[in-house]
N, C-alpha and C positions, 0 to 999 in steps of 0.2 A: 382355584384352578391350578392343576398342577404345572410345572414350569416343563417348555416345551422343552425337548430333544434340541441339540444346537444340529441344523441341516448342513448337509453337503452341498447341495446343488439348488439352483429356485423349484425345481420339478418336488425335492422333499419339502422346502420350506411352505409351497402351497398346500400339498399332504397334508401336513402337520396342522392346518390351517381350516381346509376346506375338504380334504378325508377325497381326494380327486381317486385314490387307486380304489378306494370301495366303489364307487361311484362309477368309475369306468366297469368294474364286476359287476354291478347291478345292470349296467346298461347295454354294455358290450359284451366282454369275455367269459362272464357267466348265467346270461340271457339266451336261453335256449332257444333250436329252433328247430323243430321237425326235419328231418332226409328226402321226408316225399313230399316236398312243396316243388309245383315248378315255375318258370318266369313271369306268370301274374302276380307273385306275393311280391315279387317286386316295384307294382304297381303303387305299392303307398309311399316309397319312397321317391320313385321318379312325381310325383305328385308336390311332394316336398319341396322337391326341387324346384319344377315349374313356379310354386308360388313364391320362392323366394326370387324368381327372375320376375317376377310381376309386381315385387314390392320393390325392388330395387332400379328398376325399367321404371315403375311411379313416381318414384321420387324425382328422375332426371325430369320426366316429364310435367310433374310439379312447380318446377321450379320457372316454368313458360307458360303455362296454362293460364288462363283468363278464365272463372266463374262466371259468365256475365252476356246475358244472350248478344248486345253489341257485338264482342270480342271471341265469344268462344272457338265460333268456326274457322275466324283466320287465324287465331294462338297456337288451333291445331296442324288447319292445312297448310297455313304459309311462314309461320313463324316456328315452328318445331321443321316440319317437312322442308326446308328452303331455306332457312335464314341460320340456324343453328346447328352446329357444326356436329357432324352424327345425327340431326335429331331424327332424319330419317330411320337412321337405324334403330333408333331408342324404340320409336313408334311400332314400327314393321313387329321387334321384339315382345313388346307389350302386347300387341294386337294377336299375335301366331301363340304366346304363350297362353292367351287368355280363350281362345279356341280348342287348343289343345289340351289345357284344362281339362273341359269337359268331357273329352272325350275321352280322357286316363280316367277320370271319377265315373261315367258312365261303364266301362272295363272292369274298371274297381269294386264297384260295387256287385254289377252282375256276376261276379268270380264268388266274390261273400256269397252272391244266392246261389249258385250254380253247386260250389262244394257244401253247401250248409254251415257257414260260417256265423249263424245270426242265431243258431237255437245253443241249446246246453250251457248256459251261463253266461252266452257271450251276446245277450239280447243289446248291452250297454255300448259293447262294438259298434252292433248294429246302428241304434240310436244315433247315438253321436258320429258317425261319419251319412248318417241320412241326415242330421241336422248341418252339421259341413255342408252335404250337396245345397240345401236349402240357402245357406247362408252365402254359396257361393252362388246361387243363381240370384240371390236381390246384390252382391258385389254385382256380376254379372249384368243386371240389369242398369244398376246406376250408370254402370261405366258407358255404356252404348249412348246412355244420354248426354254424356258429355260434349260431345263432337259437336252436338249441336246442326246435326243438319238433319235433312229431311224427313230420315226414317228415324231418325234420334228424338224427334219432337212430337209427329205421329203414333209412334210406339207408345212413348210417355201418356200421350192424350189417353190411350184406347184403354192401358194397363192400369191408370187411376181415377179412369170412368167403371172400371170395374166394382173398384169399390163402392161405388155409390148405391149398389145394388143392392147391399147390406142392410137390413129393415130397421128402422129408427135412425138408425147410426150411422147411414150412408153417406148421405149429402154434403153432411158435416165434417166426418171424415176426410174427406174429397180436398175438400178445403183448405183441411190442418195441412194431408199430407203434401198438397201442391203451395199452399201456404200465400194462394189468392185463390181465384176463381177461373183462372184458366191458366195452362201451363203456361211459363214465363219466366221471368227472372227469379223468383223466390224460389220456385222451381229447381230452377239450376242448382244454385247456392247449396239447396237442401241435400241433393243431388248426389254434389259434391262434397260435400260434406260426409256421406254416409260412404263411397267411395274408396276416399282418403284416409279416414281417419277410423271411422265409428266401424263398421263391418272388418278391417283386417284384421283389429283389436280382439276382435269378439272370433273370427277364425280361427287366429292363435292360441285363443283359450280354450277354444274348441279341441282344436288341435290335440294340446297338453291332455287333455281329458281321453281324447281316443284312439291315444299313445299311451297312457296309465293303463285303460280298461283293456289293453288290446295284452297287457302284461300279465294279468290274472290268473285265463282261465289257457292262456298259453295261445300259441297259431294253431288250430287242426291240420289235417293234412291233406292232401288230395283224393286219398279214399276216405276219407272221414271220420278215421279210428285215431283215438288217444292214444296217450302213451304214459308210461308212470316218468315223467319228465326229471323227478329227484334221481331216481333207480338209473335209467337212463343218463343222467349227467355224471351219476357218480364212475360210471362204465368207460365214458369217455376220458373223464380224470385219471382214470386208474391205466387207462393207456392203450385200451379195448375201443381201440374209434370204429375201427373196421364194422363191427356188431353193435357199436349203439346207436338208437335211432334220431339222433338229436346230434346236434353240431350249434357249438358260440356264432351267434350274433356276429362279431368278429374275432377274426379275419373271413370265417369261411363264407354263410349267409351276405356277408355285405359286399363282399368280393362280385357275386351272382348281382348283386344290385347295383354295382358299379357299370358293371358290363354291362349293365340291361341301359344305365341309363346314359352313357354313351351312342349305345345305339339312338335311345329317342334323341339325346341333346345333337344328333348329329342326322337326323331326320328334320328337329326343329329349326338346325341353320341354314339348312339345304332350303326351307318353304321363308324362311324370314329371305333370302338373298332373292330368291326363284319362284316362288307360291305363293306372294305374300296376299297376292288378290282373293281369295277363298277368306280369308280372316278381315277384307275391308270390303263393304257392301258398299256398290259404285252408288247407289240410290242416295246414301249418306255420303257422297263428296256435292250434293248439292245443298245450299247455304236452307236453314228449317224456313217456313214463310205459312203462317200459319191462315193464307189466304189461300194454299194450292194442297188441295188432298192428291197423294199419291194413288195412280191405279186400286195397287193391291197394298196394302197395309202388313206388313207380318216382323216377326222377334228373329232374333239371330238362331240359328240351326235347333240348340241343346234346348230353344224354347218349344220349338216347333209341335213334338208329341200333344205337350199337354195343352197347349194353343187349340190344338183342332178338336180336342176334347172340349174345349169350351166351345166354340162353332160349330161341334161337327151336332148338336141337336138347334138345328136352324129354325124349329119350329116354335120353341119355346126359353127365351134367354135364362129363364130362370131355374130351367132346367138342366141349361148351358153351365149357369154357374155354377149350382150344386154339384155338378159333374165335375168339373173343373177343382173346383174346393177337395173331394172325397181323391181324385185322381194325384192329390199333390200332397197328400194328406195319408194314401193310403201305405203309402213305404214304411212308415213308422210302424204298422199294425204287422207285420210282415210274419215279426216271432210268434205271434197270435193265432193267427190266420193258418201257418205250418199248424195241423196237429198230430201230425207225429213229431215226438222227443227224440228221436232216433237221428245222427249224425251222419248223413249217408251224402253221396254226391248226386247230384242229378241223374247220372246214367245208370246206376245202383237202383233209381226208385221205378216200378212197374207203370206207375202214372205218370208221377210228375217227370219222369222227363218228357213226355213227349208236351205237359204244359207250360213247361220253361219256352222250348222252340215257340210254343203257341206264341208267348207273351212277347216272345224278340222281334215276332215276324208283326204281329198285331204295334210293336212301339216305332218299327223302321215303317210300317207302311201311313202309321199317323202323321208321322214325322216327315214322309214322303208329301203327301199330302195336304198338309199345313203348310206347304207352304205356294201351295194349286189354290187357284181361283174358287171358291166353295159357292160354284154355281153349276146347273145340270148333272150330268152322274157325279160329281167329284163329291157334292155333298149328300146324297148317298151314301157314297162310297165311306165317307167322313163318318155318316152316324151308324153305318154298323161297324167299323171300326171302333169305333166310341164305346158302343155298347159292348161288342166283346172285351174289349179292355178291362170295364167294370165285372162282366162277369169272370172273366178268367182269376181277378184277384179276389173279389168277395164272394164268389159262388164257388167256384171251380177249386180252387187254392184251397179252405176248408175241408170241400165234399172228397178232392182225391186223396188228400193226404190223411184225411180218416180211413179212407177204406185201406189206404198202405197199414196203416197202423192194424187195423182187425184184421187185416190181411198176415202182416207177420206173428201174429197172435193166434191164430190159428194155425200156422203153421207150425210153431213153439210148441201150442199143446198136445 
């Protein structure tokens, strides 16, 4: 090993060490980014952010938490809320951040589909920020059951009666994942466990993955044309910023993300002091009693769509299920399903844009719905909802976006 350079400063001697100024070039200063993006690509970073107020909000609240169905419900409501000094705010924090969540990932993602950000190389994007969504909805789930109270224990019961639905391997299942025969204390534990520990593990590495992949094939843009990104960078080096289409990561792109998430972190303090009730369901401050079914049973908002998918076919549960299964399942198939190759934005495409709206107004009216009493017209209502859903993604989704494709093909020739 050659002998290092003697350093000036600790900023060269880590240089020299750990190579930090290539490393800032890779990540920063010469990490390119499109001109024509606008304040949705900011959305993966305000996301970022959220979850690191979610693991750090965890941890305080960790440190008071009881596993333990005796304990759980007053560790949260009287011993975090009341006895410990901020825990209120700790909580409020965790609670509006993990709402909000969803809602930046819901944005998120639908901006990927709305500009085409999931076809031409960038399927891997795709993948891994739908497997995110995925992994944040079972975070998501654990956590509700923490609280231990009413809809926390109900919710648990209905979501791992599910499984049991599952031919051979249901029952059994059932079992492993509640870890006795009915929800309970092993329950919690497990619960908690995946929570804590096991799911933010696995996030992160998520993360890492679709922050690598998301570097490949570059951001697209808002109309949906590439750019020769090398050509392009060397324009801006050379001192031509004005006419190149592409600006560093930092200063300039991150500056736009700054600003953006300012704006939410100051939407989010304003609902944690003032709003915090919308992110804690009053049904959950009453202690679980696994002798008193609640009225109506239902999951927190972000679960709501694909809930009603599973009830909205009331005449056959098994039919419920496989709907349910295919409807959680079917994001993954997404780069598939497109079959045109062509990188266009929604409002560019002759069909699909008007079955993008289809598909917003079909997941807000499920959503609406799920969480209505699924008696008289509502379940109705629920299962042709249901049904368009599936077809708009595995019927509709194929059949338009082929004829886009013969369609620009014929007009080529």
């Amino acid at each position: 090993m050659a002998e290092l350079k003697k350093a000036n400063s600790v900023g060269e001697w880590f240089d020299q060490r750990l190579q930090t100024t290539t490393l800032t070039k890779v990540l920063m200063t010469e990490y390119w980014i499109p001109k024509r993006i606008n304040f949705l690509w900011s959305f993966g970073m305000v996301l970022a952010t959220l979850f690191t107020v979610l693991v750090i909000t965890g941890i305080f609240l960790m440190m008071y938490y009881k596993p333990d169905t005796q304990l759980a419900f007053y560790s949260v409501n009287y011993t975090i809320m009341h006895e410990v000094a901020f825990g209120w705010l700790i909580r409020h924090m965790h609670a509006v951040a993990a709402t909000l969540i969803f809602l930046f990932i819901y944005i998120h993602m639908f901006t990927g589909l709305y500009y085409g950000s999931f076809k031409s190389g960038r399927e891997l994007i795709w993948l891994s920020g739908v497997l995110l969504f995925v992994t944040f909805c079972a975070a998501g789930f654990s956590g509700y059951m923490l609280p231990w109270g009413q809809m926390s224990y109900w919710a648990a019961a209905v979501i791992t009666n599910l499984f049991g639905e599952i031919p051979i391997i249901g029952p059994e299942l059932v079992i492993w994942i509640r870890g006795d025969y009915v929800v309970g204390d092993a329950t919690l534990t497990r619960f908690f466990m995946l929570h804590v520990f096991l799911l933010p593990v696995v996030i992160m590495l998520i993360l890492g993955l679709h922050f690598y992949a998301l570097r490949t094939p570059h951001v697209n843009t808002e109309e949906g044309e590439d750019c020769d990104f090398e050509a392009e960078a060397r324009k801006y080096q050379a001192g031509d910023k004005k006419n190149s289409k592409v600006m560093p990561f930092w200063p300039k792109f991150m500056a736009e993300d700054i600003f953006v998430m300012c704006v939410v972190m100051t939407l989010f303090f304003f609902l944690v002091f003032y709003g915090y009730h919308f992110a804690l369901d009053p049904v959950n401050a009453i202690p679980a009693d696994p002798m008193v079914t609640p009225q109506f049973i239902y999951p927190e908002w972000y679960f709501l769509w694909s809930y009603e998918v599973l009830r909205g076919f009331f005449f056959s549960s098994d039919l419920g299920l496989i709907a349910f299964g295919i409807a959680n399942v079917v994001f993954f198939l997404f780069p598939w399903l497109d079959r045109d190759p062509k990188v266009l934005p929604m409002h560019k495409r002759p069909y699909m844009k008007y079955w993008f709206w289809a598909l917003m107004i079909t997941l807000v009216g499920l959503t609406i719905y799920g969480k209505l009493p699924a008696t008289g017209p509502n379940a109705w209502v629920g299962l042709v909802l249901s049904v368009s859903f599936l077809l708009l993604v595995l019927v509709l989704m194929p059949l338009l976006s082929s004829m886009e494709r013969k369609k620009r093909e014929r007009e080529a020739a």
